[in-house]
C-alpha positions as CSV (number, residue, x, y, z in Angstrom):
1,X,0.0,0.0,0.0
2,X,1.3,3.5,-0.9
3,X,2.1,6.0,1.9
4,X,-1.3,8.0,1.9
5,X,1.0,10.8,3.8
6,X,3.2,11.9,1.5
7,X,4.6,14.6,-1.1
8,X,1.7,15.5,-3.2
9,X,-1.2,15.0,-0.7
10,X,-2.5,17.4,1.7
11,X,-5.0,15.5,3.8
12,X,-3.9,15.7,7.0
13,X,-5.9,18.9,9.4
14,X,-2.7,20.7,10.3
15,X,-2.7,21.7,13.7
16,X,-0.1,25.0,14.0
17,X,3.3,24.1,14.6
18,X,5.1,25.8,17.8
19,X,7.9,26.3,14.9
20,X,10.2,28.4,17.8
21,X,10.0,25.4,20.3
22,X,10.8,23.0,17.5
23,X,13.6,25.0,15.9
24,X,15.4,25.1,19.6
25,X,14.8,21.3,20.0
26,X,16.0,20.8,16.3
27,X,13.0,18.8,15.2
28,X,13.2,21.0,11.9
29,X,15.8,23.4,10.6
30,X,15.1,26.1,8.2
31,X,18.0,26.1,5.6
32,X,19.3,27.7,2.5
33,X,17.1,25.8,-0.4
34,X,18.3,22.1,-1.1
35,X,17.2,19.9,-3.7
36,X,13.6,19.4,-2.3
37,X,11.2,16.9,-4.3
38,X,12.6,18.1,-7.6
39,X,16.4,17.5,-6.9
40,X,17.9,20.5,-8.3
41,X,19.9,22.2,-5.7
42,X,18.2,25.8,-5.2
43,X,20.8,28.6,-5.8
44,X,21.8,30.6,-2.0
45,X,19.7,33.3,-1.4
46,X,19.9,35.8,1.1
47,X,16.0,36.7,0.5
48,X,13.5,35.2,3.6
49,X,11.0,33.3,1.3
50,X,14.1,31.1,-0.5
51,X,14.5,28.2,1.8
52,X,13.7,24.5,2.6
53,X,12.4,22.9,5.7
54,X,14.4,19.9,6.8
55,X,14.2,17.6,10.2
56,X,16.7,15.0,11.6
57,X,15.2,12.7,8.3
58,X,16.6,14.7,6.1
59,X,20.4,13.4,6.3
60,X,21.1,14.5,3.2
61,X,20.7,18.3,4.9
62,X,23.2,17.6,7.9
63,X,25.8,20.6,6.1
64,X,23.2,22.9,5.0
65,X,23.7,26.5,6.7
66,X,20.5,27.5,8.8
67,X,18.6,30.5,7.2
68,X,17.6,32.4,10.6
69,X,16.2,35.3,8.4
70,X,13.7,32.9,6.8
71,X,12.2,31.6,10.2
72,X,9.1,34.0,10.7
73,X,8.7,33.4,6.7
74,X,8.6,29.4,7.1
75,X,6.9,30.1,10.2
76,X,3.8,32.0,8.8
77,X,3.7,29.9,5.6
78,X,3.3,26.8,7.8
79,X,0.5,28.3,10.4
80,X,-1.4,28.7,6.3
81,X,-1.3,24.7,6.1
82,X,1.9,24.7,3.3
83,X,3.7,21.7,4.4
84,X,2.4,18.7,2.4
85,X,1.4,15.9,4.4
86,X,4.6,13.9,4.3
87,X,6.8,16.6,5.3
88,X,4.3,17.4,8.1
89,X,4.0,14.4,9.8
90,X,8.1,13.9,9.4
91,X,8.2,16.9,11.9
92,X,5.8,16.0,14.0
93,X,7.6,12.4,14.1
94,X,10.6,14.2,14.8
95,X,9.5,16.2,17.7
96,X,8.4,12.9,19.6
97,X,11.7,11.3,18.8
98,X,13.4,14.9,20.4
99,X,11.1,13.8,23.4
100,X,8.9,16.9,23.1
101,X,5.3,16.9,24.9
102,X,2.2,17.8,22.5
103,X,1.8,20.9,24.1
104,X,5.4,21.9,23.0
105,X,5.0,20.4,19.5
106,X,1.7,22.5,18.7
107,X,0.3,25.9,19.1
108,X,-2.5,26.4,21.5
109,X,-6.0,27.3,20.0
């Protein structure tokens, strides 16, 4: 059976990410723009809205410089529901694995 959470789908209700708490416990990084789904390598930017999202799953990532200019972009982007399932449930998965509680993992409201 194919993974129903995945690239292209958005199924999944998004509850809003506590992106702050997770960026401290690095369950997701915000980075200059990597290859993504497409696997071209996106070109360094110093502009907020050019980056990727990344977690611990993403080993491929491990040398990419963080983009701390592009957190409140990445941050508002994913409170709109932008992440596609996969990648959302790969942070989610991710803060668990870091050990963080629900409450730290998701906004309130």
């Amino acid at each position: 059976m194919a993974n129903k959470y995945n690239a292209t789908t958005r199924n999944i209700k998004q509850k809003k990410l506590n992106v702050p708490a997770l960026l401290k416990a690095k369950a997701l990084r915000v980075t200059v723009p990597g290859p993504g789904v497409t696997g071209k390598k996106g070109k360094k930017s110093d502009a907020p809205d050019k980056f990727s999202v990344v977690t611990p799953k993403n080993p491929q990532a491990k040398g990419w410089e963080d983009k701390p200019n592009s957190y409140s972009k990445a941050e508002k982007l994913m409170d709109k529901g932008w992440l596609d399932d996969g990648k959302y449930r790969q942070i989610v998965d991710s803060a668990k694995a870091k050990g963080l509680p629900r409450k730290r993992i998701f906004k309130e409201g």
